[in-house]
BAPAVO-520474 format. One line per 4 residues: number of its first residue (from 0); their letters; for each residue y, x, z of N, C-alpha, C. Coordinates in steps of 0.001 Angstrom, whole numbers, plus 500000, padded with zeros to 6 digits. Each point is the difference from the previous one (the first is absolute). Layout:
BEGIN
NUM) a) Y/X/Z/Y/X/Z/Y/X/Z  ...
//
This chain:
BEGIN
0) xxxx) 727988/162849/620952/499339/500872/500925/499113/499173/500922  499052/500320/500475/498712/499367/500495/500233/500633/501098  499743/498947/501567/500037/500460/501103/498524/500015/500204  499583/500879/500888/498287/500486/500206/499921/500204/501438
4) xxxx) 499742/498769/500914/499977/499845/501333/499026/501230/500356  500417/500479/501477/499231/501155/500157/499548/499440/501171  498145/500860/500328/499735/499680/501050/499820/501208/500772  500160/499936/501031/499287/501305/500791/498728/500123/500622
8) xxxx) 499442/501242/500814/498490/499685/499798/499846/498952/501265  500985/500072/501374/499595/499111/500653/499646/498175/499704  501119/499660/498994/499483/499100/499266/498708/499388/499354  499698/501477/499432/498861/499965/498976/498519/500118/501273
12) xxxx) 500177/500574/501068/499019/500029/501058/499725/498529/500518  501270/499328/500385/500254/498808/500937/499380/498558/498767  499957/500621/498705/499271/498711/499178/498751/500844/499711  499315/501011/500696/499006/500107/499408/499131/499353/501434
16) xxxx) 500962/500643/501036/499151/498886/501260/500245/498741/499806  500730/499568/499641/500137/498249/499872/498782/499920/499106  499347/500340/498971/499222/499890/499238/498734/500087/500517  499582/501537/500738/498584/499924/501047/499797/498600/500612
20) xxxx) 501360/499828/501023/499841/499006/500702/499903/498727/499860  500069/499299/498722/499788/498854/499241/498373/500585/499384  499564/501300/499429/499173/499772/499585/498688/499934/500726  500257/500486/501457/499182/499918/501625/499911/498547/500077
24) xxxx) 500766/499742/499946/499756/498656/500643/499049/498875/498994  500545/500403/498653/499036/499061/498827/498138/500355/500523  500295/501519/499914/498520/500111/500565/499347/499625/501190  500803/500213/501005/499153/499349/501083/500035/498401/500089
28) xxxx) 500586/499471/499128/499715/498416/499820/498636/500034/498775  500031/500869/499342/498974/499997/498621/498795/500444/501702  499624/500599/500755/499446/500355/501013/499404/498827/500820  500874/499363/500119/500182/498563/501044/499393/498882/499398
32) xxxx) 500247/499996/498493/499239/499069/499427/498837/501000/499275  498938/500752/500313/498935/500589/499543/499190/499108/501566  500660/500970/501151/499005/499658/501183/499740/498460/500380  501383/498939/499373/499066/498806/500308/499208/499663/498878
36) xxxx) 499583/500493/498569/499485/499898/499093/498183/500212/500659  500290/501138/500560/498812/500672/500508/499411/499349/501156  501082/499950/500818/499809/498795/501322/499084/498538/499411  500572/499070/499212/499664/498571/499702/498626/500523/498950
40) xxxx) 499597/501099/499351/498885/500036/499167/499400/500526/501480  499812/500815/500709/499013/500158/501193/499624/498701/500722  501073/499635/500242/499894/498661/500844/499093/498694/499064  499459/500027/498781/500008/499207/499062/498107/500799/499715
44) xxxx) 500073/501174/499933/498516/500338/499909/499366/499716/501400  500855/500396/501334/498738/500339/501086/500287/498490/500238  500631/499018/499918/499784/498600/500329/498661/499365/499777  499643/499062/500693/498757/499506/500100/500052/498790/498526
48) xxxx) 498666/499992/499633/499958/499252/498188/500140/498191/500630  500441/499549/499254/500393/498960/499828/498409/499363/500302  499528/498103/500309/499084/499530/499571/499506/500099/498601  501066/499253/499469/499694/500138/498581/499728/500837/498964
52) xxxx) 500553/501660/499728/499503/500871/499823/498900/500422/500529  499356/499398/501777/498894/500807/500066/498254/499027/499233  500982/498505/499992/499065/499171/499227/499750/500454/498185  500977/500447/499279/500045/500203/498406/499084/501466/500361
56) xxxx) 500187/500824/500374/499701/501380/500266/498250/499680/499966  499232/499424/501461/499144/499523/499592/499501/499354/498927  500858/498800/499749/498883/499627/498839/500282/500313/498370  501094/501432/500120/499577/500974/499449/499101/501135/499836
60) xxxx) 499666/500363/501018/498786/500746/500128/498694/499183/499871  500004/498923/500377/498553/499436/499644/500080/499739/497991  500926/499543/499684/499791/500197/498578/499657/501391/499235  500487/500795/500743/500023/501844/499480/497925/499801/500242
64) xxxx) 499984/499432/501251/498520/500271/500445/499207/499235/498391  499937/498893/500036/499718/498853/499262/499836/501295/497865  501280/499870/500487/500380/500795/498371/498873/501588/499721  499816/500652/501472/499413/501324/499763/498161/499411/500248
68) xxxx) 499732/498803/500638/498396/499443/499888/500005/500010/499083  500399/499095/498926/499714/499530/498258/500311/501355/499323  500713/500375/500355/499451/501457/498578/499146/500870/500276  499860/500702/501949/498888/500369/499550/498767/499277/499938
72) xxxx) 499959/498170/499688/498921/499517/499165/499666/500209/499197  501293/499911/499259/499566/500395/498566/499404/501164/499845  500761/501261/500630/499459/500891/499586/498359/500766/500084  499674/499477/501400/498839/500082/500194/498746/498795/498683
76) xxxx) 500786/499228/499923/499061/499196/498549/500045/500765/498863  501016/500744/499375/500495/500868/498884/498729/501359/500379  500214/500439/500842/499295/500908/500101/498589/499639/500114  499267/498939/500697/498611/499787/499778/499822/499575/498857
80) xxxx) 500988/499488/498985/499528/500104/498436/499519/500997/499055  501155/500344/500579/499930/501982/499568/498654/500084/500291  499405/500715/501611/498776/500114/499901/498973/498997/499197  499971/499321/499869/498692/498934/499581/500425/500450/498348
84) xxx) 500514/500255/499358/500089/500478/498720/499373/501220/499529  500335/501303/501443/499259/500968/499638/498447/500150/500879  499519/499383/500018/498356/499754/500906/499524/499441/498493
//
């Protein structure tokens, strides 16, 4: 014969709050670690740029400059070929 522990509902209430209340708390730590997530990426964009990033940055843009002169060289040569072909 098999004994079949019984519960009653106050039981069954008192582990369903034990359960909320462990699962409250996981969340407001899952909470706690979002806002300093959010905190250290704010703090990390509005911070002022480094020297060195603001030196690569420049003489990245002067190459972007450099790179967009020479093609539209070229292209302006491509195209006065064009014309001088049909004249």
């Amino acid at each position: 014969m098999e004994i079949v522990p019984t519960t009653n509902p106050a039981q069954k209430k008192q582990a369903g709050l034990d359960e909320l209340q462990f699962r409250k708390a996981e969340l407001r730590q899952q909470i706690q670690q979002q806002k300093e997530l959010i905190s250290t990426s704010s703090q990390r964009l509005l911070s002022p740029a480094s020297i060195s990033s603001y030196i690569l940055g420049s003489f990245q843009k002067s190459l972007n400059l450099v790179d967009g002169l020479l093609i539209g060289y070229k292209m302006v040569r491509s195209f006065r070929r064009l014309i001088r072909r049909f004249r």
